[in-house]
C-alpha positions in Angstrom: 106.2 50.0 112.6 103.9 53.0 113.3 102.0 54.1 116.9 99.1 51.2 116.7 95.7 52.4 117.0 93.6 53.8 119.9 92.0 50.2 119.7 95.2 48.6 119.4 96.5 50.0 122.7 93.1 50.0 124.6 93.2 46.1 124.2 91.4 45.3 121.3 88.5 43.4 120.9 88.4 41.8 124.5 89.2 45.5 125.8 86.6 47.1 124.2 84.2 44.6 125.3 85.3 44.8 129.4 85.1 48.6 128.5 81.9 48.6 127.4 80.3 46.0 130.0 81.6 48.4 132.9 80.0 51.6 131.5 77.2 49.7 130.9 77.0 48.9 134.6 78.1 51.7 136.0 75.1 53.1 134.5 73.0 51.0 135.4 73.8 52.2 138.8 74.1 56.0 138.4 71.2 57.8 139.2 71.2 60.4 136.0 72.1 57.7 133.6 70.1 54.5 135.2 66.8 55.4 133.6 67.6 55.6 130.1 70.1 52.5 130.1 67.0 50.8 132.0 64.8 51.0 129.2 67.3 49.7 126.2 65.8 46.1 125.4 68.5 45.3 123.2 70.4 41.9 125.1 73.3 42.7 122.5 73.7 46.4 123.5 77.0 45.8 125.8 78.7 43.6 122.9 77.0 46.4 120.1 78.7 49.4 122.2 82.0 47.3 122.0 81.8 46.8 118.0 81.2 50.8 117.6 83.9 52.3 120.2 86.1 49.4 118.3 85.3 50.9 115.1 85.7 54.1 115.9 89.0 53.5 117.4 90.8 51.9 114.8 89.1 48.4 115.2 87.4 46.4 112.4 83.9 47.2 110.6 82.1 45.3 113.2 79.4 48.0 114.0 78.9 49.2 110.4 78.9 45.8 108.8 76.3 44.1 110.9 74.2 47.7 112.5 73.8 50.2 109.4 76.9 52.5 111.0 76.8 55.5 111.9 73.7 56.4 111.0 72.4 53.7 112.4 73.8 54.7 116.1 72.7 58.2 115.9 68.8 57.1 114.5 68.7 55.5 118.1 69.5 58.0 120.2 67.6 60.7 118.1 64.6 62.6 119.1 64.7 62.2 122.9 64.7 65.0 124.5 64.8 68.6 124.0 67.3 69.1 126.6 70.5 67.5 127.1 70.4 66.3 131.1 73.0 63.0 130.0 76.1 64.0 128.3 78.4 65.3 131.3 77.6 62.0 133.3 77.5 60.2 130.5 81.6 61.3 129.7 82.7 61.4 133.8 81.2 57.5 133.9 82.6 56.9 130.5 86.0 58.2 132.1 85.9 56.1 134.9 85.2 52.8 133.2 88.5 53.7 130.7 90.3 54.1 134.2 88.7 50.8 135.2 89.5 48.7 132.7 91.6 49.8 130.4 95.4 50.1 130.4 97.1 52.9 132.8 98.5 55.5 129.8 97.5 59.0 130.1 97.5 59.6 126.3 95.2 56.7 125.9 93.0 58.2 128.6 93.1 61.8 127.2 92.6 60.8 123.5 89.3 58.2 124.7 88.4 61.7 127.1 88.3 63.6 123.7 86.8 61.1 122.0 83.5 61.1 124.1 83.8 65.0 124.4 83.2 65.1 120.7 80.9 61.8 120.7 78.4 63.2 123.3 78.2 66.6 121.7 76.9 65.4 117.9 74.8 62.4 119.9 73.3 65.8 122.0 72.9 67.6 118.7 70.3 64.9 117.8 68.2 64.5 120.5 65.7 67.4 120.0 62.4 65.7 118.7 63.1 67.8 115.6 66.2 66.8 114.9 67.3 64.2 112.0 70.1 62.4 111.3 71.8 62.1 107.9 72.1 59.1 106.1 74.7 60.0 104.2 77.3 60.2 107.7 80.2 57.9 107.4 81.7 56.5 110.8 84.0 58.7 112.5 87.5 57.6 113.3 89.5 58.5 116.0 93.7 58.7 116.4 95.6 59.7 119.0 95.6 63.4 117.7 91.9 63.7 117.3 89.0 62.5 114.4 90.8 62.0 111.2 87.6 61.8 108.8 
């Protein structure tokens, strides 16, 4: 049997979903990222986050079957700002969370780390008001070596 996927060793489904409710709190209570994770009126957004950073890592089509993908992600996040003041919190509170809850292995740590690295820079590329997103952008997938599509 092969190395299981990224989502496989963070926990699966139920891991995904811890991981996502303590980012989701933790900004809540940091002071760069409180304000826009104030504002997002969506009750699903913790179990949403969980279905997408599942997908990406290996876990079923959650996100894409039910949210549009992708696309879909990137469309809400687009056009916010024509600076970038989120990203680096965004990953260091996204690191902490993955220390948090998720299992103590270094490579799982540093492939999630590179994950968001990569995550936060295309989200970042979008968020000029003049930006648009693609609709043709399949969901990325992430391994233990990196994206693989």
């Amino acid at each position: 049997m092969g190395r299981p996927t990224l989502f496989e060793a963070a926990g699966g489904s139920a891991a995904m979903l811890a991981l996502a409710a303590d980012f989701h709190a933790r900004c809540l209570a940091d002071p760069v990222l409180e304000h826009p994770f104030s504002h997002v009126g969506n009750p699903d957004h913790v179990r949403n986050l969980a279905g997408y950073w599942g997908e990406v890592l290996g876990g079923p089509r959650v996100y894409s079957e039910r949210h549009g993908g992708h696309p879909a992600m990137l469309r809400i996040h687009a056009n916010q700002c024509d600076e970038d003041p989120f990203s680096a919190r965004f990953r260091e509170v996204f690191d902490e969370a993955v220390a948090s809850t998720l299992p103590d292995d270094p490579e799982l740590r540093s492939a999630l780390h590179d994950y968001m690295a990569a995550a936060t820079a295309e989200v970042s590329a979008i968020f000029p008001t003049a930006a648009t997103v693609d609709d043709g952008l399949g969901m990325p997938h992430w391994s233990w070596s990196g994206r693989i599509n």
